[in-house]
C-alpha positions in Angstrom: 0.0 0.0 0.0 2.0 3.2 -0.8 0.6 5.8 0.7 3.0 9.0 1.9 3.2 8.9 5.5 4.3 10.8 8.6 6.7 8.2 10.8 4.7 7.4 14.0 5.4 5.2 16.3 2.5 5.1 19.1 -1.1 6.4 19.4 -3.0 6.6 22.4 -6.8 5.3 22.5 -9.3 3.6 24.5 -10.0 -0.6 24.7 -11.2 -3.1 27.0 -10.4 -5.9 29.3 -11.1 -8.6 27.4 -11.5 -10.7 30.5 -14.1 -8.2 32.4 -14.6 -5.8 29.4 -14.1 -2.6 31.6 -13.1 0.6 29.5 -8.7 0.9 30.1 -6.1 2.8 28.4 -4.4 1.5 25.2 -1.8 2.2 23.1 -1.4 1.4 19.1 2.4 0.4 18.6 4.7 0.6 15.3 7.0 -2.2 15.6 8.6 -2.5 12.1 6.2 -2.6 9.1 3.4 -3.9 12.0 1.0 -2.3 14.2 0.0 -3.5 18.0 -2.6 -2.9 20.5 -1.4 -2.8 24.3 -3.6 -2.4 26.7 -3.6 -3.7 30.6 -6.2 -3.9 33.2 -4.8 -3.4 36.9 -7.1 -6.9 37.6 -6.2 -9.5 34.9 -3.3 -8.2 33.2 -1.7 -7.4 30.0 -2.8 -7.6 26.5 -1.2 -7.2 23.3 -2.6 -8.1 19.2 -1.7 -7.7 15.9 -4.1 -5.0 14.6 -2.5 -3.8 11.0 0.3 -6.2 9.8 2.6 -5.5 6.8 1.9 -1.8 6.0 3.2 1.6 8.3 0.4 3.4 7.1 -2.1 3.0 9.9 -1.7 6.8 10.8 -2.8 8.0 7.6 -5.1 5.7 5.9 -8.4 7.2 4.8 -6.7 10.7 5.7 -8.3 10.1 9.2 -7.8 13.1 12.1 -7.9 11.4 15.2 -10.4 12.7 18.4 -8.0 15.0 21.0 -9.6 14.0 23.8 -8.1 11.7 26.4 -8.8 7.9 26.9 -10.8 9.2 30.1 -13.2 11.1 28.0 -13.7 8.9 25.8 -17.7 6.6 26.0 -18.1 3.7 27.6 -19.6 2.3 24.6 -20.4 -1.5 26.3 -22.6 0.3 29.1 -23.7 3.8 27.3 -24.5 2.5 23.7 -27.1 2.5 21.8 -26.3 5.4 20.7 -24.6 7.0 23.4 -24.6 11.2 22.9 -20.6 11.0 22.0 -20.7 8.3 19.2 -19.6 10.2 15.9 -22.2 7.9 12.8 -25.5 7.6 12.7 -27.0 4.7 10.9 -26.3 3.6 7.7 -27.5 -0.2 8.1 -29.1 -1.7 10.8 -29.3 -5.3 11.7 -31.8 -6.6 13.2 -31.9 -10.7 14.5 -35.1 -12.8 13.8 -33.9 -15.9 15.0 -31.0 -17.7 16.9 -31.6 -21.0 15.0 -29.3 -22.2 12.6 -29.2 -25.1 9.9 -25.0 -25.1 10.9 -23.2 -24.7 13.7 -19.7 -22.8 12.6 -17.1 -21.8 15.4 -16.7 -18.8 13.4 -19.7 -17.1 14.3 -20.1 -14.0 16.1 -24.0 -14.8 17.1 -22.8 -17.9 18.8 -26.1 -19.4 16.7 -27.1 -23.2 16.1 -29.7 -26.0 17.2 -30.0 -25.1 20.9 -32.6 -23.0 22.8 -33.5 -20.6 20.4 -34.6 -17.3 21.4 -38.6 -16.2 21.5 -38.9 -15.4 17.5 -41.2 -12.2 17.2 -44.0 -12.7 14.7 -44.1 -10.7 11.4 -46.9 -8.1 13.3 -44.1 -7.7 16.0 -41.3 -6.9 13.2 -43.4 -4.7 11.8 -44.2 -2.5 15.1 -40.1 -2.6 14.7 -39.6 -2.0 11.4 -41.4 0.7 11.8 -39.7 2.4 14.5 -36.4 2.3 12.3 -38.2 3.6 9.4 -39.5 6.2 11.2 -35.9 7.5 12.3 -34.7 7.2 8.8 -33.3 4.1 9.2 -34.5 2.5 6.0 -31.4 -0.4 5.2 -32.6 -3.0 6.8 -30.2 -6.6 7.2 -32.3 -9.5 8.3 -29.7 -11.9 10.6 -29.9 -14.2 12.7 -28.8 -17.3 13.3 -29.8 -18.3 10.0 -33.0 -16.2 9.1 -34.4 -18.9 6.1 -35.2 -21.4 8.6 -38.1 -19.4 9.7 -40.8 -20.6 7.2 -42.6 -17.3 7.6 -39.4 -14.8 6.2 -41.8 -13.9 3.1 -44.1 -12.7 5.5 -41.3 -10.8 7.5 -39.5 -9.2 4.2 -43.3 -7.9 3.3 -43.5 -6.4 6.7 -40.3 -4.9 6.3 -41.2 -3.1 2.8 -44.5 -2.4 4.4 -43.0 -0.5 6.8 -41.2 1.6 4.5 -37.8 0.1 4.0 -36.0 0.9 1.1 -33.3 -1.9 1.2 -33.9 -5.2 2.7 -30.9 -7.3 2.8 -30.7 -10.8 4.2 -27.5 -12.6 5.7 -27.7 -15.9 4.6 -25.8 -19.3 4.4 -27.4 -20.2 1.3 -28.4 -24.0 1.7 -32.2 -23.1 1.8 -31.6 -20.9 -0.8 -30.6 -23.7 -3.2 -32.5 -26.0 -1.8 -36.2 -24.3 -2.2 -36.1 -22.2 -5.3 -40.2 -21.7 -4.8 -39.0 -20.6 -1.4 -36.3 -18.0 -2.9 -38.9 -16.7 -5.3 -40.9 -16.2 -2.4 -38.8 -13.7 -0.8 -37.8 -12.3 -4.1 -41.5 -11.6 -4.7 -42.1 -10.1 -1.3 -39.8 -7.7 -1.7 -36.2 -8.9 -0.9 -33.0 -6.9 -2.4 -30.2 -9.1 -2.0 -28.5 -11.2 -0.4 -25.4 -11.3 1.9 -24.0 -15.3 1.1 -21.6 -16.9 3.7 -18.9 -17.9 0.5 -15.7 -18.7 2.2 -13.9 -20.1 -1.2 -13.5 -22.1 -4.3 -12.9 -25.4 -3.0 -14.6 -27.7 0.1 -11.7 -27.6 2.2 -12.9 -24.2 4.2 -16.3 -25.2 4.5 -14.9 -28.2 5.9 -12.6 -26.5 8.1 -15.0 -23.5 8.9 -18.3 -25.2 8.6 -18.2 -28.2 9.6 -18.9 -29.9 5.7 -18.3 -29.8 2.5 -20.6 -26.9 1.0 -19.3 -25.2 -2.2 -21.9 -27.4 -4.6 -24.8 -25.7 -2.7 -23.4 -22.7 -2.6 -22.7 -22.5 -6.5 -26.4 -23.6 -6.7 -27.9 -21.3 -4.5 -26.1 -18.3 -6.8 -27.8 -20.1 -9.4 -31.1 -19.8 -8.0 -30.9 -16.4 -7.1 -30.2 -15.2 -10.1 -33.5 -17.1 -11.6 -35.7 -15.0 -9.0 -33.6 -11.7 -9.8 -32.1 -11.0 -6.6 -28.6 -9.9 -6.7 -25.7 -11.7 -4.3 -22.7 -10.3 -2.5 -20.2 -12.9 -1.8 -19.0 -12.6 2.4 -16.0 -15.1 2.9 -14.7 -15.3 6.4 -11.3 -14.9 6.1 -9.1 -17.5 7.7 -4.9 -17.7 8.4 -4.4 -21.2 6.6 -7.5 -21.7 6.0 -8.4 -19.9 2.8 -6.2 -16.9 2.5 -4.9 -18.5 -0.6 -8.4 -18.3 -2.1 -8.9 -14.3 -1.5 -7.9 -14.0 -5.6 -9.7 -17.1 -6.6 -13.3 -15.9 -4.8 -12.7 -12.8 -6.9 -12.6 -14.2 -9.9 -15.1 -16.4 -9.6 -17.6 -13.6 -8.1 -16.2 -11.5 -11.6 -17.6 -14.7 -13.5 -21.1 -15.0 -12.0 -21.9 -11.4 -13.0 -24.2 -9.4 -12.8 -26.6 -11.8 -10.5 -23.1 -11.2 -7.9 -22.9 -7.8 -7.3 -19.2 -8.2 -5.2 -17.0 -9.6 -2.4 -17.7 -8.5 1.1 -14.3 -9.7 3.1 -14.5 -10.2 6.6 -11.3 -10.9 8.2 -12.1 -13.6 11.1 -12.5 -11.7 14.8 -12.6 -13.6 17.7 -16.2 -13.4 19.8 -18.3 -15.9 19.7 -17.2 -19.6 20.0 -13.7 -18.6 21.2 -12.7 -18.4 25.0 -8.7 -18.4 24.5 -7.1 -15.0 23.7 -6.0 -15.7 19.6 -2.5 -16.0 18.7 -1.3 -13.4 16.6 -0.7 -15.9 13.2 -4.7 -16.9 14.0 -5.7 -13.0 12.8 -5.5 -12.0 9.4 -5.7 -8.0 9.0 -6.9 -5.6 6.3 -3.5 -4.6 4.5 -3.0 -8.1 4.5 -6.2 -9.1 2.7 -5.7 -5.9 0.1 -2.4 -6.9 -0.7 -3.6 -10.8 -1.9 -6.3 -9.5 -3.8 -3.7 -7.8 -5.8 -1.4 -10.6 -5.6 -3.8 -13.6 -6.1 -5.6 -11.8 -9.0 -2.0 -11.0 -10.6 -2.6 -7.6 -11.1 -6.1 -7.9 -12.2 -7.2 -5.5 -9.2 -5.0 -3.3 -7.8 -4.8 -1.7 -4.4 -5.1 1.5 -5.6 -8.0 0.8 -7.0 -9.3 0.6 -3.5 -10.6 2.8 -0.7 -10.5 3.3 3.0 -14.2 3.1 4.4 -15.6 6.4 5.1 -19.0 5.6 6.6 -16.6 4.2 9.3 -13.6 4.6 11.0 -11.1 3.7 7.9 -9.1 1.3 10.0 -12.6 -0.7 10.2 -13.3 -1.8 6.4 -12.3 -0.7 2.8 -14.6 -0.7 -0.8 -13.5 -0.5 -4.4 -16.5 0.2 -7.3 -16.0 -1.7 -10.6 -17.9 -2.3 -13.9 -17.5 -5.5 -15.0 -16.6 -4.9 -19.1 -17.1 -7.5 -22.0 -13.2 -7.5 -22.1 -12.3 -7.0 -18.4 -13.2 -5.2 -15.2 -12.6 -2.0 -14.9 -12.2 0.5 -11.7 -14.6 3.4 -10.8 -13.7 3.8 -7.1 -13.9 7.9 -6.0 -10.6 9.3 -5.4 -9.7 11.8 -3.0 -12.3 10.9 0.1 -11.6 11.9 3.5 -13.0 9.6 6.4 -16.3 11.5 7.5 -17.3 12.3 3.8 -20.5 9.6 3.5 -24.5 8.9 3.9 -23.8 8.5 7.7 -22.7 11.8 9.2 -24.4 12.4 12.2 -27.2 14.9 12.1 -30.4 15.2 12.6 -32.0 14.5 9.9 -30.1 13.4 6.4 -29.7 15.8 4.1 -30.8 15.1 0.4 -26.5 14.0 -0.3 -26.7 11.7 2.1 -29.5 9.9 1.3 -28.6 9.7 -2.4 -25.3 7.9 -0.9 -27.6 5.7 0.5 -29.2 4.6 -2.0 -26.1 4.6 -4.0 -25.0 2.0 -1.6 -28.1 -0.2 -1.4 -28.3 0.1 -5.3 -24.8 -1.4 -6.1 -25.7 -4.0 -4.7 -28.9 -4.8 -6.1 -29.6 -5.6 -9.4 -31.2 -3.9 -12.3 -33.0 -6.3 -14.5 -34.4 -3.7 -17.2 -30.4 -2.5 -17.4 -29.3 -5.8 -17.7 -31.6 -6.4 -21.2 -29.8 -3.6 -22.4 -28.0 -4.9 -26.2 -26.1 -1.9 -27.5 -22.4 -1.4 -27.7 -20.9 -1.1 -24.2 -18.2 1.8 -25.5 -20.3 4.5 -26.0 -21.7 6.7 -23.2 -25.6 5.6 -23.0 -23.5 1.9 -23.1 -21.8 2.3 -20.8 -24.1 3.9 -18.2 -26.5 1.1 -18.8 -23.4 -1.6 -17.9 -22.5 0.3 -14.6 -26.2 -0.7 -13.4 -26.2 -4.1 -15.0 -22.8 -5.1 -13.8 -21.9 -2.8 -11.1 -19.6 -4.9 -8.8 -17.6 -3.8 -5.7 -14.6 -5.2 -3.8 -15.4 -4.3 0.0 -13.9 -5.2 3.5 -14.8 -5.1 7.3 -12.9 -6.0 9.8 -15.2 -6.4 13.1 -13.4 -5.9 16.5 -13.6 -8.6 19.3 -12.5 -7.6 22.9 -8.8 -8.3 22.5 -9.0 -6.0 19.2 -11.5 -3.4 20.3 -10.8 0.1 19.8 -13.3 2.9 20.9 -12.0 5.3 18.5 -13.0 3.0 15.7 -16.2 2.1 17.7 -17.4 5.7 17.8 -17.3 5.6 13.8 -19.8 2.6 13.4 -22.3 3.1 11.0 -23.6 -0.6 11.1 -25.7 -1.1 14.1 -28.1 -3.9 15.6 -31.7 -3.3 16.8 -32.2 -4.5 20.1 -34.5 -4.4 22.9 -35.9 -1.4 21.4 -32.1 0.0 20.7 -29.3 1.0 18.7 -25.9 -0.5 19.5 -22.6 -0.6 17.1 -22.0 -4.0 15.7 -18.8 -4.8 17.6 -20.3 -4.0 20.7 -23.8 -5.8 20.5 -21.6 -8.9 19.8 -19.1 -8.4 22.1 -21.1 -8.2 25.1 -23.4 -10.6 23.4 -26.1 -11.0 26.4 
């Protein structure tokens, strides 16, 4: 990643204990071409993890100003979120769980979900009461999660509540195997007014799924794609990324996402955090880290994409997640990523009520990922300008990255910049911290 930088070699911030998750003092650490997070708690010790591994830009990616204020000042976010009055986003996507039951029981997953006691499943009329409390606070991108939210037999019923309500993006987080399994039942949600889906894809081959899921999966996977695209919903591929797992198929889940166009819209990497099924403090080699992941895309897909042809986030901290935008070309793929953005500079600034720009980013957002059927009938030549615009919509596709925060990682800098947030009990808590108290 070359990006001109001003030598640093510590940061202060806040974290937690990962052992009673009280708010202490950290630091962020150069050592070499890595970066560290050390933190200790005056009860159970101290801590240090790899946090951004291979590149000495951590200072200025995303051209990000850090807050002044001292580690003291800084929120509580475990006890004062949802939103407490200091977090810096408001809500670009919020999550909201319909079920703990699962059809697979993964260690890698941050809802701890599978086939035990499940949780009391509201009923459509009860999601609606809550989709309708998002709605009416502009918060219109909607992810249905879980667990594994196609076991519910009613999730037609649910989506239409949803769009009811007045979403304008409903996305659903998804393993896929009912998906492929039940293509009446993926028309279904297609017809009651379902987006796209986020599909658990962690590579090319069975040995992840074996590893991660328990099984050999990719056949079902490749056949839930497939089913999708007959009921016209769009998919974004989201492999957990993996040290020695599947690192070595970061390049290969490209290409073949760049093959299935336009029915998938991207790659949504998600470097593997550590809540959830995991009671040890990780080893440093079990974390794989963002300039890590950027640098095999460029690698694994020989040049094919480029870092540079990447961005840090800007609806969040940019040390939480990157996104490149591509148009898939007859001959190639070609880059469309904005230049020149400054972290802050998205749909999610917080206000108190979006401004025309920001909601225009929003739908930007929901729209890349979603396909455009009439677009994709289009016939003419592809070089001219009409062309062109018309293969932007039909085979938009985007390279993104988010790399969630568990307690030995957590930094309430970056926590203060969330713009992905879960609904529940009736409020709004960042992602990282809904999962890492997890009760």
């Amino acid at each position: 990643m070359k990006i001109k930088v001003t030598p640093t070699k510590a940061r202060r911030t806040a974290s937690l204990c990962p052992e009673c998750l009280k708010r202490i003092p950290a630091r962020l650490v150069q050592e070499g071409s890595d970066w560290y997070m050390k933190k200790s708690c005056p009860e159970h010790g101290s801590f240090k993890t790899i946090v951004w591994r291979g590149s000495p830009e951590l200072p200025t990616w995303g051209n990000y100003k850090p807050p002044k204020e001292e580690w003291e000042d800084m929120p509580d976010c475990l006890n004062d979120c949802g939103l407490c009055s200091k977090h810096l986003q408001s809500t670009c996507c919020v999550l909201i769980e319909i079920t703990s039951r699962c059809n697979l029981h993964c260690p890698v997953c941050f809802a701890e979900s599978g086939d035990f006691e499940p949780m009391r499943e509201k009923t459509p009329d009860e999601l609606y009461e809550d989709f309708c409390r998002m709605t009416a606070a502009n918060r219109k991108f909607i992810q249905l999660s879980g667990g594994e939210p196609t076991v519910r037999d009613d999730l037609p019923e649910i989506i239409a509540a949803a769009k009811r309500a007045g979403a304008s993006s409903i996305q659903l987080n998804s393993n896929g195997l009912r998906l492929a399994a039940e293509p009446e039942f993926t028309k279904k949600l297609a017809e009651a007014g379902l987006n796209f889906v986020f599909m658990q894809f962690d590579g090319v081959t069975d040995e992840p799924y074996k590893k991660l899921r328990g099984r050999p999966l990719l056949e079902q996977k490749l056949e839930a794609i497939r089913v999708c695209g007959e009921a016209g919903l769009g998919v974004t591929l989201v492999p957990t990324v993996v040290p020695g797992v599947n690192d070595h198929e970061i390049g290969a889940i490209v290409k073949l996402a760049m093959e299935k166009s336009p029915v998938v819209r991207g790659v949504h990497f998600q470097p593997v955090s550590y809540f959830g099924r995991y009671p040890q403090p990780p080893k440093d080699e079990d974390r794989i880290t963002l300039p890590e992941i950027l640098q095999a895309i460029e690698q694994q897909t020989e040049g094919l994409i480029k870092v540079s042809d990447i961005a840090p986030s800007t609806c969040d901290h940019p040390r939480c997640g990157f996104h490149g935008d591509f148009v898939i070309m007859p001959d190639g793929i070609t880059a469309i990523t904005p230049k020149q953005q400054t972290s802050g500079d998205c749909c999610c600034s917080k206000t108190a009520e979006p401004d025309a720009e920001a909601l225009r980013n929003r739908r930007f957002v929901a729209r890349r990922w979603t396909r455009d059927l009439e677009a994709e009938q289009y016939t003419g030549d592809a070089d001219n300008f009409d062309g062109l615009l018309a293969r932007i919509k039909s085979h938009g596709f985007t390279i993104t990255g988010m790399a969630f925060q568990d307690a030995w990682s957590i930094d309430l800098e970056r926590l203060r910049r969330c713009s992905l947030h879960v609904y529940r009990d009736g409020r709004i808590v960042p992602f990282c911290a809904n999962y890492i108290k997890g009760d």
